[in-house]
N, C-alpha and C positions, 0 to 999 in steps of 0.2 A: 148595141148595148155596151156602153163604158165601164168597165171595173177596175178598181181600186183596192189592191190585196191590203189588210191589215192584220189580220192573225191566223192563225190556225189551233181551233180548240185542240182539247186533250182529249178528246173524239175521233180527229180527225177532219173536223167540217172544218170550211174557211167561211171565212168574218172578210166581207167583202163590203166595199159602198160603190152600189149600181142603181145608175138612175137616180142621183140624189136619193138613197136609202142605203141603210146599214143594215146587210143581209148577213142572215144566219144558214149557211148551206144554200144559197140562192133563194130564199125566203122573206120577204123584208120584214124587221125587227125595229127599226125607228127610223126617222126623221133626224132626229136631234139627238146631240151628247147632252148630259146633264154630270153636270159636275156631284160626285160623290157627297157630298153633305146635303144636298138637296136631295139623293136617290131615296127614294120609299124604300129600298131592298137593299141601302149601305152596308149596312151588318154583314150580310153574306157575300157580298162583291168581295167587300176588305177580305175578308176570310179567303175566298177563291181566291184572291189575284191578289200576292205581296206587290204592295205599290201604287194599286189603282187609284186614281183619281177622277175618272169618270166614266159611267154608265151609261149606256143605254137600250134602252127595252134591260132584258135581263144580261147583256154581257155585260163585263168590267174592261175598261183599259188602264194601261199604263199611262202617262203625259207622254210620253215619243208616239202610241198605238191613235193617244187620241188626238194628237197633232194632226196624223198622216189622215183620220180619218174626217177631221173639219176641217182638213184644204178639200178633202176630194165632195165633201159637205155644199162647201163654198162654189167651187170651181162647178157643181151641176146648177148650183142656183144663179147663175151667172149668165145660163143656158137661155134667153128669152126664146120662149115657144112664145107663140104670135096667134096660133090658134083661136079659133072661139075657146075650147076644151082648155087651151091651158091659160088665157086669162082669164077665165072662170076661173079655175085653180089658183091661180095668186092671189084673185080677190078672197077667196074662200078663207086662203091660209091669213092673210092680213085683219080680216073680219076677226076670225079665232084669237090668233094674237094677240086683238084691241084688248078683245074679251077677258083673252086671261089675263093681262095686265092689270084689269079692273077689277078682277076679284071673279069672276063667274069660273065655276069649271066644268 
């Protein structure tokens, strides 16, 4: 299992991306960043995090937080599993994708 440090809350937990996800305490929180003007929950990011500019799941980054966190993003999807299991998985995510592109959510 590969980890990728990115923060450490005001808690004490770290904000890690393991296995192509972005863990909260060893927990996965998302897939994906979403740039702050698109977050459903902007209002309170901005507020928690002077700076932020993208979210996901519920944490905030900074632009350096969330650099470091879509190379380690990238660098797992780069990762071809070969498996039955995991091209199932690519197809799945591609499927979804199309979808939201086209309006379905």
């Amino acid at each position: 299992m590969d980890s990728v440090y990115i923060k450490t809350t005001q808690d004490g937990r770290l904000v890690e991306v393991i296995d192509g996800w972005i863990c909260l305490g060893g927990v996965r929180e998302a897939d994906s960043l979403i740039p702050l003007e698109e977050h459903p929950n902007r209002q309170a990011m901005a507020r928690a995090v002077t700076g932020a500019t993208h979210g996901a799941g519920r944490l905030p980054f900074t632009l350096p937080q969330a650099a470091i966190a879509q190379n380690a993003l990238s660098a797992a999807q780069r990762v071809f599993d070969a498996s039955p299991a995991g091209i199932t998985q690519r197809l799945r995510r591609a499927v979804w994708a199309k979808a939201t592109a086209e309006g379905v959510d």
